[in-house]
C-alpha positions as CSV (number, residue, x, y, z in Angstrom):
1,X,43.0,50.7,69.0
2,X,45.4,52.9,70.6
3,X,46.6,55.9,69.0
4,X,50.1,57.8,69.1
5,X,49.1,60.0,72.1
6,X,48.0,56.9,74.3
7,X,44.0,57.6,73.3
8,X,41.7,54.6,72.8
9,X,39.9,55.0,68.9
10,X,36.8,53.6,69.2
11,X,35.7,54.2,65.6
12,X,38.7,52.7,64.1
13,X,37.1,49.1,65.4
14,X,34.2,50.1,63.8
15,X,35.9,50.8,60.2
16,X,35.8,47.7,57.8
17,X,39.5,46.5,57.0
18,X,39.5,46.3,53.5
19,X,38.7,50.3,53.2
20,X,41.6,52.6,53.1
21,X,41.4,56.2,51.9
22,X,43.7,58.5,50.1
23,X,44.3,61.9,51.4
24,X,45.9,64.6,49.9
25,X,47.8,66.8,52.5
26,X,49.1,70.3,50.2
27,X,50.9,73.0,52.6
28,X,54.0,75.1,51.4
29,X,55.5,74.6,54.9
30,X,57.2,71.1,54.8
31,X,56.7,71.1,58.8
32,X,53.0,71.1,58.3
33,X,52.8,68.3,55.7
34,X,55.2,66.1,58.0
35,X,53.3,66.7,60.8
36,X,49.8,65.7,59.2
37,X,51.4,63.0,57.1
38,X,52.7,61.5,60.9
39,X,49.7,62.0,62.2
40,X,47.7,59.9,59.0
41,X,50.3,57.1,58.9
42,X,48.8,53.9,59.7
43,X,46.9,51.1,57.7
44,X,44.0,53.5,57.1
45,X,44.8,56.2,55.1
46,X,46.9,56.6,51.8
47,X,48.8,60.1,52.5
48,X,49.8,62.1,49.3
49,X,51.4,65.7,49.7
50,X,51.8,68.5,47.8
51,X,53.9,71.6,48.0
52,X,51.9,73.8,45.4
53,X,47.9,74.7,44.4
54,X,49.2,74.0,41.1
55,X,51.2,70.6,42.3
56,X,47.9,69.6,44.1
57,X,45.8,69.7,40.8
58,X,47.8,68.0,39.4
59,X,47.9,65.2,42.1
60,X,44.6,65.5,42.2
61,X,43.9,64.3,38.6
62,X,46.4,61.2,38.7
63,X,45.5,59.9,42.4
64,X,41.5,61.0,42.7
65,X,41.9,61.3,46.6
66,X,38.8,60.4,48.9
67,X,39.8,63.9,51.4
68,X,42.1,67.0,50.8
69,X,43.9,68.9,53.7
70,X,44.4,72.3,51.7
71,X,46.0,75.0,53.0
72,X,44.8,78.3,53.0
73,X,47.9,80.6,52.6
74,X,50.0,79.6,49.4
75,X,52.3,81.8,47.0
76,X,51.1,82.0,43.4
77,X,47.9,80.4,44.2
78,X,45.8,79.9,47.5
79,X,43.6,77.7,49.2
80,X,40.5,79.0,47.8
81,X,41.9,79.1,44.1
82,X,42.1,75.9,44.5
83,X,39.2,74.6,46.2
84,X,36.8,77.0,43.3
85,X,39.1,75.2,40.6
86,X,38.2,71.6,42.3
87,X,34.4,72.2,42.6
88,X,34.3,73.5,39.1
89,X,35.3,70.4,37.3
90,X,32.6,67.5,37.6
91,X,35.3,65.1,38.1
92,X,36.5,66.4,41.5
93,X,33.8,68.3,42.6
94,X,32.2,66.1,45.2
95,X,36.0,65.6,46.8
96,X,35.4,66.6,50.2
97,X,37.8,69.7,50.9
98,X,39.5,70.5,54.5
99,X,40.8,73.5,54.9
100,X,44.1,73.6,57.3
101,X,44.6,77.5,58.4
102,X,46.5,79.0,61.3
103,X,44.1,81.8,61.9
104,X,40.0,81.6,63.8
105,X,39.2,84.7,61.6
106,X,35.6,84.3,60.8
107,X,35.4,85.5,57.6
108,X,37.9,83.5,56.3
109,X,36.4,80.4,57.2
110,X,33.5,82.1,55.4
111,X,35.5,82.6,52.5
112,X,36.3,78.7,52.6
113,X,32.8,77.3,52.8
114,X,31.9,79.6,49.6
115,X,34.5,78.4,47.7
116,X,33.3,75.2,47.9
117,X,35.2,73.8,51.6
118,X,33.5,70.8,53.9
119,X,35.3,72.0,56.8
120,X,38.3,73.6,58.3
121,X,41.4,72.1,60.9
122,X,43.6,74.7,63.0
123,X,47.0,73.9,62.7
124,X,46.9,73.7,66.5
125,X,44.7,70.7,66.4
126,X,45.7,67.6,67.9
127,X,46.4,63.9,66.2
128,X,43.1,62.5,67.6
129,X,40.8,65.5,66.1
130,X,43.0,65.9,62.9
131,X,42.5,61.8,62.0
132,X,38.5,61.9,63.6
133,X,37.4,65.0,60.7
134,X,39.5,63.2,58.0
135,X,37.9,59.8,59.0
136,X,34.4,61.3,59.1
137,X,34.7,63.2,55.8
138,X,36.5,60.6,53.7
139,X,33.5,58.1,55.2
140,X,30.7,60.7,54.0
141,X,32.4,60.4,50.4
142,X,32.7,57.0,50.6
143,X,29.1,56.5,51.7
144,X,27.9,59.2,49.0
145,X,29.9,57.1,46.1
146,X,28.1,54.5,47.0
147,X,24.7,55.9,47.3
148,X,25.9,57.5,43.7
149,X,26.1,54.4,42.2
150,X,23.2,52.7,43.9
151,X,21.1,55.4,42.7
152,X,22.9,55.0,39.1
153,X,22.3,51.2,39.0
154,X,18.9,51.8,40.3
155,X,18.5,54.0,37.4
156,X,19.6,51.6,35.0
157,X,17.6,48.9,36.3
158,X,14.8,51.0,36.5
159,X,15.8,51.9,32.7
160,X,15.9,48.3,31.8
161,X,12.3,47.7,34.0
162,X,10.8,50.4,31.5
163,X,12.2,49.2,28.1
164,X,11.1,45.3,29.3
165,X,7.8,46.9,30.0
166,X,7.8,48.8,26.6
167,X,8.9,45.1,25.0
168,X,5.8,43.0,26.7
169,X,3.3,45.8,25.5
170,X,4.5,45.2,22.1
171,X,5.1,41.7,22.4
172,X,1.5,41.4,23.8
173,X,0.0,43.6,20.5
174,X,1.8,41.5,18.5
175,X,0.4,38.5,20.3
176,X,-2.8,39.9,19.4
177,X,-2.6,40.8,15.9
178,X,-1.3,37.2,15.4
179,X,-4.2,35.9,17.0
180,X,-7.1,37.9,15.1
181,X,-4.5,37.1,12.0
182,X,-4.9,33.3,12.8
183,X,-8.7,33.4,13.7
184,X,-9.5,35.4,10.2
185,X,-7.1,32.9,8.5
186,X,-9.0,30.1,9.8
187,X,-12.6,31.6,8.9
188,X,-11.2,32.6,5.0
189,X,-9.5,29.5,4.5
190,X,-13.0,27.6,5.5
191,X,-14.8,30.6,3.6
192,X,-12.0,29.7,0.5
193,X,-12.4,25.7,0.5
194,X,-16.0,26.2,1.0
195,X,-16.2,28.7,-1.8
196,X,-13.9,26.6,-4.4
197,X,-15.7,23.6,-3.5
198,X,-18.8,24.8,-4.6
199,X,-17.5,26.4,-7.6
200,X,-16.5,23.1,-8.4
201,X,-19.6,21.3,-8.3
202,X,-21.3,24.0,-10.1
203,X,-18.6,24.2,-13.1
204,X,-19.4,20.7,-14.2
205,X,-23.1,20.5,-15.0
206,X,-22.6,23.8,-15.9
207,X,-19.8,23.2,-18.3
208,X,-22.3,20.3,-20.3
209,X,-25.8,22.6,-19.7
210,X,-24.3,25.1,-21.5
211,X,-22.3,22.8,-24.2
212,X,-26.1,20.8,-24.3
213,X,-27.8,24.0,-25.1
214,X,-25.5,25.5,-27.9
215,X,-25.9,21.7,-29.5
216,X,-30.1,22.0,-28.9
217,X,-29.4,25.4,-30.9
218,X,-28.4,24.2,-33.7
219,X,-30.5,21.3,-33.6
220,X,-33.9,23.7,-33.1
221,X,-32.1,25.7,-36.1
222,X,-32.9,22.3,-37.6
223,X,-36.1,21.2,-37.0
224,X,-37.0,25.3,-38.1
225,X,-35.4,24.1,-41.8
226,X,-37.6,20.6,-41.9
227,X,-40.4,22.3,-41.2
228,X,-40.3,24.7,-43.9
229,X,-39.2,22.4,-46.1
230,X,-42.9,20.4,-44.7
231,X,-44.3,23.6,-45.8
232,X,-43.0,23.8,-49.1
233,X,-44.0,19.8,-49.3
234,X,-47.6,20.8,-48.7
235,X,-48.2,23.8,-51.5
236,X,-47.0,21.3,-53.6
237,X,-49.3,18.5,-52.6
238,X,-52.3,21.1,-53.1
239,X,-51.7,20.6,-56.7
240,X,-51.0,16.7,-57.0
241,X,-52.1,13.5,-55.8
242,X,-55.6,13.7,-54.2
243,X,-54.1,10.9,-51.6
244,X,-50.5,12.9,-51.0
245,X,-52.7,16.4,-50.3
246,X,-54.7,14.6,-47.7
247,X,-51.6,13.9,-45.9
248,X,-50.4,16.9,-46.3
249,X,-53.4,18.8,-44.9
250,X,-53.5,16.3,-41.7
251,X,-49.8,17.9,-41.7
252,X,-50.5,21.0,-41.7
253,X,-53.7,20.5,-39.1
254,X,-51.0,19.1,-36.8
255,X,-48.7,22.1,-37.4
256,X,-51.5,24.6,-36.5
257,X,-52.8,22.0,-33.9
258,X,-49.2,22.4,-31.8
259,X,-48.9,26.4,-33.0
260,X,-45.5,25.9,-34.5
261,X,-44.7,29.3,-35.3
262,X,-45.2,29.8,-31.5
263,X,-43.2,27.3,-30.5
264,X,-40.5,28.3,-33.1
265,X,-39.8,31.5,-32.1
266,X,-40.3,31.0,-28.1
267,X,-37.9,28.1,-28.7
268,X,-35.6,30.4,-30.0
269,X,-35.9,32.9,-26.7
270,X,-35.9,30.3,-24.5
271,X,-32.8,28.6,-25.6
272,X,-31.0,32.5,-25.7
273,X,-32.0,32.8,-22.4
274,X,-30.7,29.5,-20.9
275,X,-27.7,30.3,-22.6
276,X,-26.8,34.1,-21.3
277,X,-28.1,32.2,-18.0
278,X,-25.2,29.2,-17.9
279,X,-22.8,32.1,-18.8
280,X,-24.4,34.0,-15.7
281,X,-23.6,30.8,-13.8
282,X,-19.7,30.3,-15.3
283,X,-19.1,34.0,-14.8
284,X,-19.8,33.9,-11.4
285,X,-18.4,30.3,-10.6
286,X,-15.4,32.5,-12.0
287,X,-15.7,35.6,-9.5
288,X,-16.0,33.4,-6.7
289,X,-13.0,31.0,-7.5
290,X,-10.8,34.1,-7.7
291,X,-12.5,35.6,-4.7
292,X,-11.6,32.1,-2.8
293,X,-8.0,32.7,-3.6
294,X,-7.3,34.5,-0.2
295,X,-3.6,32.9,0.6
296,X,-1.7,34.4,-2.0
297,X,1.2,36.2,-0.5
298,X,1.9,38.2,-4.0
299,X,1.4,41.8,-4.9
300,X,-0.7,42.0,-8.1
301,X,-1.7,44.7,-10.6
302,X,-6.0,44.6,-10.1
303,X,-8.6,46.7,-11.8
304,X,-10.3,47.8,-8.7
305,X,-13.9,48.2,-10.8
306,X,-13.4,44.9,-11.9
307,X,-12.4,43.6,-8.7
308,X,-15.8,45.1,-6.7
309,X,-18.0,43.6,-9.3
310,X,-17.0,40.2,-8.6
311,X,-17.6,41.0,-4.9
312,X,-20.7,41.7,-5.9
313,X,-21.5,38.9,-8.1
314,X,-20.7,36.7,-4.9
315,X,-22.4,38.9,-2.6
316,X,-25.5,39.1,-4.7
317,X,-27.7,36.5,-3.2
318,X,-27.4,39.1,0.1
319,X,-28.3,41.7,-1.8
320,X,-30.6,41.1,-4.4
321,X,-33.8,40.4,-2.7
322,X,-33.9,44.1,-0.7
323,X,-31.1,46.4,-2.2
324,X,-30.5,48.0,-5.9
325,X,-27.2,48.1,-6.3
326,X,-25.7,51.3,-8.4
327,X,-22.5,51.6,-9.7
328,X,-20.7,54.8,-10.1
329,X,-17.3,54.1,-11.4
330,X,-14.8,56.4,-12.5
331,X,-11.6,55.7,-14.5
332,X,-9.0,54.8,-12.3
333,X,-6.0,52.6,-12.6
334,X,-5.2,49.3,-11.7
335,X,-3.1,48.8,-8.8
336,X,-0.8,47.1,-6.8
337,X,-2.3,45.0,-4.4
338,X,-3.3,42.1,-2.5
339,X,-6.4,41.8,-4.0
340,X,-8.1,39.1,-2.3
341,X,-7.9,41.2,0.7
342,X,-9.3,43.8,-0.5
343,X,-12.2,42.0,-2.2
344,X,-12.7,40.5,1.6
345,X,-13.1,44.3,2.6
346,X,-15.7,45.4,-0.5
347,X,-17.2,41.5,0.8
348,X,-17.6,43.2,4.4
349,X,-18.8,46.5,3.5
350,X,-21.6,45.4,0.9
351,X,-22.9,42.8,3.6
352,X,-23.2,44.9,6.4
353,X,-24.6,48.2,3.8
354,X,-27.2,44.9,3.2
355,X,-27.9,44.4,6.7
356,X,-28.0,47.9,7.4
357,X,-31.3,48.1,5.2
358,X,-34.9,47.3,6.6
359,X,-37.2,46.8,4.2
360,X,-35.8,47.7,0.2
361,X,-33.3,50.6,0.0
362,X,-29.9,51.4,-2.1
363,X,-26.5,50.4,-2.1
364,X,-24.4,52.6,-4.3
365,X,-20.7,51.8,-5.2
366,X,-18.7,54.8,-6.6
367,X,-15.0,54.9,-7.8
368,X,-12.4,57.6,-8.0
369,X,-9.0,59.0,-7.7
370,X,-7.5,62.6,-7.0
371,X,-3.8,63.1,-6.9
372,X,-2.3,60.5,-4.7
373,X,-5.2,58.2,-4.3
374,X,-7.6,56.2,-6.0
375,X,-10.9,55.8,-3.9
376,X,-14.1,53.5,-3.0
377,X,-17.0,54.9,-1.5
378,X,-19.7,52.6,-0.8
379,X,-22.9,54.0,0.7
380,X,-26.2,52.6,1.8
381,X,-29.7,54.0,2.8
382,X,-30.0,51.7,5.9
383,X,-30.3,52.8,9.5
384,X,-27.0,54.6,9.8
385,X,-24.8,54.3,13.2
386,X,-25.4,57.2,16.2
387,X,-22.8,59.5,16.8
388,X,-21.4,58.1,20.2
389,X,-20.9,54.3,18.4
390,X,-19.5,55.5,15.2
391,X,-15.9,56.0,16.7
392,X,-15.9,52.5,17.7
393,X,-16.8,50.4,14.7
394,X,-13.4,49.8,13.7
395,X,-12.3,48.3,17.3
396,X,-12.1,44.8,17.5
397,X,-14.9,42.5,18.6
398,X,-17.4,45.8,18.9
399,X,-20.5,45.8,16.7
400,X,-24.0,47.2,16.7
401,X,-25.9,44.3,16.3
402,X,-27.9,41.8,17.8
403,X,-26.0,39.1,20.2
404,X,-25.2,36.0,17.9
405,X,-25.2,38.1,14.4
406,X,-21.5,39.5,14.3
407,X,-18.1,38.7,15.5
408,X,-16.8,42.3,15.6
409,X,-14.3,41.5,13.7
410,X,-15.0,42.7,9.7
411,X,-14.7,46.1,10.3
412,X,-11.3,45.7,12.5
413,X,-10.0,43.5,9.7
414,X,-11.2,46.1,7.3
415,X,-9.3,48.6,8.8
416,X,-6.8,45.8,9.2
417,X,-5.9,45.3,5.5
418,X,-6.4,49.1,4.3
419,X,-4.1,50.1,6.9
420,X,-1.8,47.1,5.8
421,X,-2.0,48.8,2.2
422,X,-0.9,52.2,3.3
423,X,-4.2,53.5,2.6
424,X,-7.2,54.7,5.3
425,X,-11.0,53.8,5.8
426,X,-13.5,56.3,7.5
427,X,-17.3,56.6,8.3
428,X,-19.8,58.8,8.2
429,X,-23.4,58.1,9.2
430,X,-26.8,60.1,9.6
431,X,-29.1,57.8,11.8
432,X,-32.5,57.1,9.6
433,X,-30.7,58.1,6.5
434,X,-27.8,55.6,5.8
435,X,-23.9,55.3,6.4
436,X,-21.2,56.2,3.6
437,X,-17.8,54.3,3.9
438,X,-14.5,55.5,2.3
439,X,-11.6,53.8,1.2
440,X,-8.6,55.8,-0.2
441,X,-5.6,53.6,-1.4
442,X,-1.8,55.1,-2.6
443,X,-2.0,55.5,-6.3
444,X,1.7,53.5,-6.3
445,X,0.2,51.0,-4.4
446,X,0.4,48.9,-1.5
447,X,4.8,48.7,0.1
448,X,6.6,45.8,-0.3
449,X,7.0,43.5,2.4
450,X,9.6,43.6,4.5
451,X,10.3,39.8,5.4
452,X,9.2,36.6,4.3
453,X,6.0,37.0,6.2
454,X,3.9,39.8,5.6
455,X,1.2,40.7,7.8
456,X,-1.1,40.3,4.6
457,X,0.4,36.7,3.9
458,X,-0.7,35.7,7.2
């Protein structure tokens, strides 16, 4: 491209087409602001003039220019006023300032650059230097614009990288609690139809045992009155016919043949026995039929005493043959909760304080409350857990024993469904002397909900 003065402009092929920048040319001499406006006209620069620092502000906040020619000498306020003003407000101070000054004094020019300045033209410059320092300055802004806002989009999308990162580390936890949620739902609901099954085929014979017995107590009641009335029969006989007291003494050899009195009153004990036993049975048919009711979804009012000895009652064939259970309850109050879930955790807990135990030991269950919790402590005399291992016994799919005999899993879902209930569970262990696990649960009970599908429905 050829310029005014007959030069060839190399970097003017060089300069994409579209671009074009605005330049703001302020000088109180009219002269000076023709002759850099002439010099600037042309399909690449914008030219705005202004006669004034204060004029040039305010040019400066409606037109945003890419590159201001500033004078240095000005009435009311100079150069540098203006250039400190500029690089004091965020919005203009990365404009790129030239300042236009008749004089090579040094320490003005130093006076420039600490004000803020990105370069200075004497007014004796020629066209080709004046347009190649705009050119170069107004391309440094443009290129640091858009380095700016690559560097803010970068941000953003590095913003937007971080919260999708932050979404697949919950999504995958989530994923995770759903799938233990699923896998424990499967095992109770097998556990539940297995349970209620069971309880159902018991209840029956059960149900005519125990209505058979109370009818063979009456009947023995009975055969008690014939007999006496056989008795009476044979002090009568004593005194009568010879024949009728011979049958009456083969009745009475008979009697003392078969030891009735014996039989009487072990008939008696047996059939009391049989019957506390059938209501043994029907109680706990009862405990475990509520205890297979896992998949309510409700919040319920339970007596927590009442609610651990039904666990044990269905726990009892794992413990009777090596543990004595003890029970240390305290008055507490009922609560709300889920308690199916809950009876799942004192289910856990009394199994593996079973387990825990070699040979014959205890298992005591004690019951509380202080101000803002009711509590559970259940505590065993087994083998206890080492020190290093007991920090880990609620993480899922870890357990201390052998390969094949645990999941992992109870004491996860333990923690699980206390956490669930806004309440905590902790451990404390002395190897070779037993492990003591403590439950504390909000005396107001477990929150609401918050949708349709609690993490306790599951």
């Amino acid at each position: 491209m050829m310029t005014r003065d007959g030069h060839i402009d190399s970097n003017t092929e060089d300069r994409p087409a579209e671009v074009r920048y605005d330049v703001l040319v302020v000088d109180d001499s009219l002269v000076c602001r023709k002759t850099i406006e002439r010099y600037l006209r042309g399909d690449e620069f914008n030219v705005h003039t202004a006669s004034s620092g204060t004029e040039a502000l305010s040019v400066v906040e409606s037109k945003h220019p890419d590159v201001i020619l500033l004078d240095v000498q000005m009435p009311q306020v100079d150069g540098f006023e203006v250039c400190r003003a500029l690089k004091a407000d965020p919005a203009t101070r990365d404009i790129p300032v030239i300042f236009v000054t008749g004089e090579e004094a040094t320490k003005q020019k130093i006076r420039g650059f600490e004000a803020g300045g990105a370069d200075y033209i004497n007014k004796s410059s020629d066209e080709s230097e004046v347009i190649a320092r705009v050119r170069a300055h107004a391309r440094i802004g443009h290129l640091q614009d858009e380095l700016r806002r690559s560097r803010d989009e970068l941000a953003a999308q590095l913003a937007k990288t971080q919260e999708h990162m932050q979404k697949e580390r919950e999504l995958a936890k989530q994923v995770e609690d759903q799938r233990l949620q699923l896998l424990q739902a499967e095992k109770m609901a097998s556990i539940g139809q297995l349970a209620a099954g069971v309880a159902h085929e018991i209840n029956n014979p059960i149900g005519f045992i125990s209505s058979n017995l109370n009818s063979l107590q009456k009947y023995a009641r009975d055969i008690e009155r014939v007999l006496r009335a056989y008795d009476e029969l044979r002090c009568e006989c004593d005194h009568s016919n010879p024949g009728v007291a011979t049958k009456a003494d083969e009745v009475k050899r008979i009697l003392e043949e078969v030891e009735i009195d014996y039989v009487l009153s072990d008939l008696a004990d047996l059939i009391n026995e049989s019957i506390e036993g059938a209501h043994r049975v029907r109680q706990i048919v009862g405990d475990l039929r509520d205890f297979s009711h896992l998949d309510s979804p409700d919040l319920a009012e339970e007596d927590i005493n009442q609610l651990i000895d039904k666990t044990i009652n269905v726990a009892w064939n794992e413990l009777k043959y090596k543990t004595e259970v003890v029970r240390e309850y305290g008055k507490i109050p009922a609560i709300s909760c889920y308690g199916g879930k809950l009876g799942q955790v004192f289910l856990n807990l009394l199994v593996n304080a079973a387990q825990a135990i070699e040979k014959r030991g205890t298992i005591t269950v004690r019951t509380g409350q202080d101000h803002q919790h009711i509590w559970i402590e259940i505590a065993d005399t087994g083998c206890g857990i080492p020190a290093q291992q007991l920090n880990r016994i609620f993480d899922p799919f870890f357990t201390t024993k052998e390969v094949g005999k645990g999941t992992g899993l109870g004491l996860h879902l333990a923690y699980t469904i206390v956490e669930a209930h806004g309440g905590r569970i902790s451990a404390a262990s002395t190897v070779g002397k037993g492990t003591t696990f403590r439950i504390q649960l909000p005396l107001e009970g477990a929150p609401q909900p918050k949708g349709r599908h609690h993490e306790l429905a599951a």
